[in-house]
C-alpha positions as CSV (number, residue, x, y, z in Angstrom):
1,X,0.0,0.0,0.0
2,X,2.8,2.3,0.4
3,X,3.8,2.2,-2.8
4,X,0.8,3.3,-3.9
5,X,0.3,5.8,-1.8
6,X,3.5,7.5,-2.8
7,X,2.2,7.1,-6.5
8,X,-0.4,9.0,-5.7
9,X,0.9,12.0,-3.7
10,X,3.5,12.3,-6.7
11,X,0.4,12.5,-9.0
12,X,-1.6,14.5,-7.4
13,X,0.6,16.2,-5.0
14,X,-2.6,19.1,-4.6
15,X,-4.1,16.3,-2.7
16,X,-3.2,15.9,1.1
17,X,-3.1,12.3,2.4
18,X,-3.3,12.0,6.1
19,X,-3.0,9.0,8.2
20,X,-5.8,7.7,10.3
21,X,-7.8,4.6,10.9
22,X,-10.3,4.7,8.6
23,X,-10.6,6.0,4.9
24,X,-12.9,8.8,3.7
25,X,-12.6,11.8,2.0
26,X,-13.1,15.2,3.8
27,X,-14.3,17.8,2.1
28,X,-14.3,20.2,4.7
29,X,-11.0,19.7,5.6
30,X,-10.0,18.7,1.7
31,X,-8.1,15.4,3.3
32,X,-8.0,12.2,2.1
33,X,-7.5,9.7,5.1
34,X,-6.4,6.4,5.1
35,X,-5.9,3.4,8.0
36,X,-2.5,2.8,8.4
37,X,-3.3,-0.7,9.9
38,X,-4.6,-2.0,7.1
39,X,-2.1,-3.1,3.7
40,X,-4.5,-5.2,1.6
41,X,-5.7,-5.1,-1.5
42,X,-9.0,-3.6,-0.6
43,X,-7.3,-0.8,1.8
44,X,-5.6,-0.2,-1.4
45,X,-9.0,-0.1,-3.5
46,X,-10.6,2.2,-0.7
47,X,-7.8,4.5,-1.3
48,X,-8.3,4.9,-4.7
49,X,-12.3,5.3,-4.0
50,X,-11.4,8.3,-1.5
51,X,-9.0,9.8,-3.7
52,X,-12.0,9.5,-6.7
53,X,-14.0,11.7,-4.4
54,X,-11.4,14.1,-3.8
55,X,-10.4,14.3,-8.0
56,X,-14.4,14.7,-8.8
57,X,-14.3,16.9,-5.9
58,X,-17.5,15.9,-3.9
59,X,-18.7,18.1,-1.7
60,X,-22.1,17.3,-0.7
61,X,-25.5,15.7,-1.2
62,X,-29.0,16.3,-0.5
63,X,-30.9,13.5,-1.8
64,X,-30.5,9.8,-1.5
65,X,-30.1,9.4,-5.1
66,X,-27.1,12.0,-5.3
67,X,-25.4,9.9,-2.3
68,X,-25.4,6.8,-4.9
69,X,-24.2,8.8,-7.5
70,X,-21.6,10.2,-6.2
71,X,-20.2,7.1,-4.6
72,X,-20.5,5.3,-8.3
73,X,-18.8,8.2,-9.9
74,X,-15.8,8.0,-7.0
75,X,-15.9,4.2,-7.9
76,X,-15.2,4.4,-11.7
77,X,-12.8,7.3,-10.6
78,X,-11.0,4.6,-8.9
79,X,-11.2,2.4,-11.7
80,X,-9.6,4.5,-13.7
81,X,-6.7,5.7,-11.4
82,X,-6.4,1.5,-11.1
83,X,-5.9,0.7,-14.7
84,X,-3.2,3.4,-14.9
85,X,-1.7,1.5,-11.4
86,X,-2.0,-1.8,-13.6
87,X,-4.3,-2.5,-10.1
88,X,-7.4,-5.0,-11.1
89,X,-10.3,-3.6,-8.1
90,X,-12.7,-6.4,-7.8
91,X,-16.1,-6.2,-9.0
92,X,-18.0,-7.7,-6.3
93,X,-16.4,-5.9,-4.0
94,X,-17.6,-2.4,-5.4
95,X,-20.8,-3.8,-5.4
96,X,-21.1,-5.0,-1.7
97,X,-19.5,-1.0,-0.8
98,X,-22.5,-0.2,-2.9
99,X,-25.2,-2.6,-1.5
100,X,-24.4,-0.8,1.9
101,X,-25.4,2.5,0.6
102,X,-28.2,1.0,-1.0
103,X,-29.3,-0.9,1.9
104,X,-29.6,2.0,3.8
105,X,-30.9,3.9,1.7
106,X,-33.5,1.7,1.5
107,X,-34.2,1.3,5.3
108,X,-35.1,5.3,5.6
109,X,-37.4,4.9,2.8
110,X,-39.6,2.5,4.2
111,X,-42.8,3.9,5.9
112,X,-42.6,2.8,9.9
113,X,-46.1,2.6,9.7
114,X,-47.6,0.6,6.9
115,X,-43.7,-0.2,5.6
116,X,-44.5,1.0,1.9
117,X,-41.2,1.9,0.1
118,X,-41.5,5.7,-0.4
119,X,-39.8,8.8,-1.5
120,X,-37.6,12.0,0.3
121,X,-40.1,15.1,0.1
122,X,-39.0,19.1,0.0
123,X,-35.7,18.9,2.4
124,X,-35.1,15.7,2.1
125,X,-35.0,14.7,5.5
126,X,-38.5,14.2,5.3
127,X,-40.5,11.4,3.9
128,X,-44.2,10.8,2.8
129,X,-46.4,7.9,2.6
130,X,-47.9,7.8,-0.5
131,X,-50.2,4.6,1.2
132,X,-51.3,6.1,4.5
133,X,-49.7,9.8,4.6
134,X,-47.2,8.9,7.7
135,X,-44.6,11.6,7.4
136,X,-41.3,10.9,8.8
137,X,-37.9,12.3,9.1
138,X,-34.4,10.8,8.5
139,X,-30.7,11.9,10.0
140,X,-29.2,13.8,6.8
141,X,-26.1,11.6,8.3
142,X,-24.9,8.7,6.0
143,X,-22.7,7.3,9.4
144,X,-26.1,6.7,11.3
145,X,-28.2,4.1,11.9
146,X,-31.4,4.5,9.8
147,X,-33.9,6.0,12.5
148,X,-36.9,7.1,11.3
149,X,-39.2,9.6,13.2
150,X,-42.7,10.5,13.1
151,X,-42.4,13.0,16.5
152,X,-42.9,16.2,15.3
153,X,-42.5,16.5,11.7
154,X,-44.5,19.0,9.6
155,X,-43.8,19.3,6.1
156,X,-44.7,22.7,3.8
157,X,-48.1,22.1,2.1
158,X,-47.5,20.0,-0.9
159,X,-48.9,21.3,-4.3
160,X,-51.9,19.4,-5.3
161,X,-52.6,20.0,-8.9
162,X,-56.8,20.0,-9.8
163,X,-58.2,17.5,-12.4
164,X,-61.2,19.2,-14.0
């Protein structure tokens, strides 16, 4: 892994690596962080995932969807910066970092009343039930556990358009 990690901070020495134990990109703080315990081929995979982010330079989301997107774009980022590594990422394994996004994704959708599958509403931290009108709202946080609430949520009227 060091190897490649001084591949990359000769390529893109704009980009500041910092050891930690984890690896994520912050925007914020415009770091990319990496685990120093870990030497394997997927620490070396995550690194090029995080430094994906940083290149497409991700800042923020604000819908569900845009969390997925952005994590597939940082993916084939990776991909890319991999073939020019002559580093093979497995497949399956960006789709199991994937299914956990997904999977959660999922879980805040799901109405905690009649458990329809719905969709974000106007800040999206909200939800609506499009079955049985339960309106509930989500942590904007991707690092939580998917709570759901239905304690005092109001949402703005929503437009309902007139059929004559």
């Amino acid at each position: 892994m060091e190897h490649i990690l001084n591949q990359l901070k000769t390529r893109f020495p704009f980009l500041d690596y910092t050891a930690s134990n984890g690896f994520y990109w912050s925007p914020k703080t415009r770091q990319i962080f990496y685990d120093t315990r870990r030497t394997d081929a997927k620490a070396v995979w995550s690194l090029l995932h995080e430094t994906g982010h940083a290149l497409l330079q991700h800042t923020s989301y604000r819908a569900d969807y845009e969390l997925i997107r952005l994590e597939v774009a940082a993916w084939q980022k990776a991909q890319e910066l991999a073939d020019d590594l002559r580093i093979t990422i497995d497949e399956d394994h960006v789709q199991d970092c994937l299914d956990t996004y997904r999977d959660w994704l999922y879980k805040r959708s799901i109405c905690p009343t009649c458990l329809t599958k719905c969709l974000q509403q106007d800040d999206y931290t909200h939800y609506r039930c499009h079955n049985c009108h339960t309106v509930w709202r989500v942590t904007p946080s991707r690092f939580c556990r998917a709570y759901r609430s239905t304690k005092n949520v109001q949402l703005q009227p929503m437009f309902h358009a007139e059929l004559n």
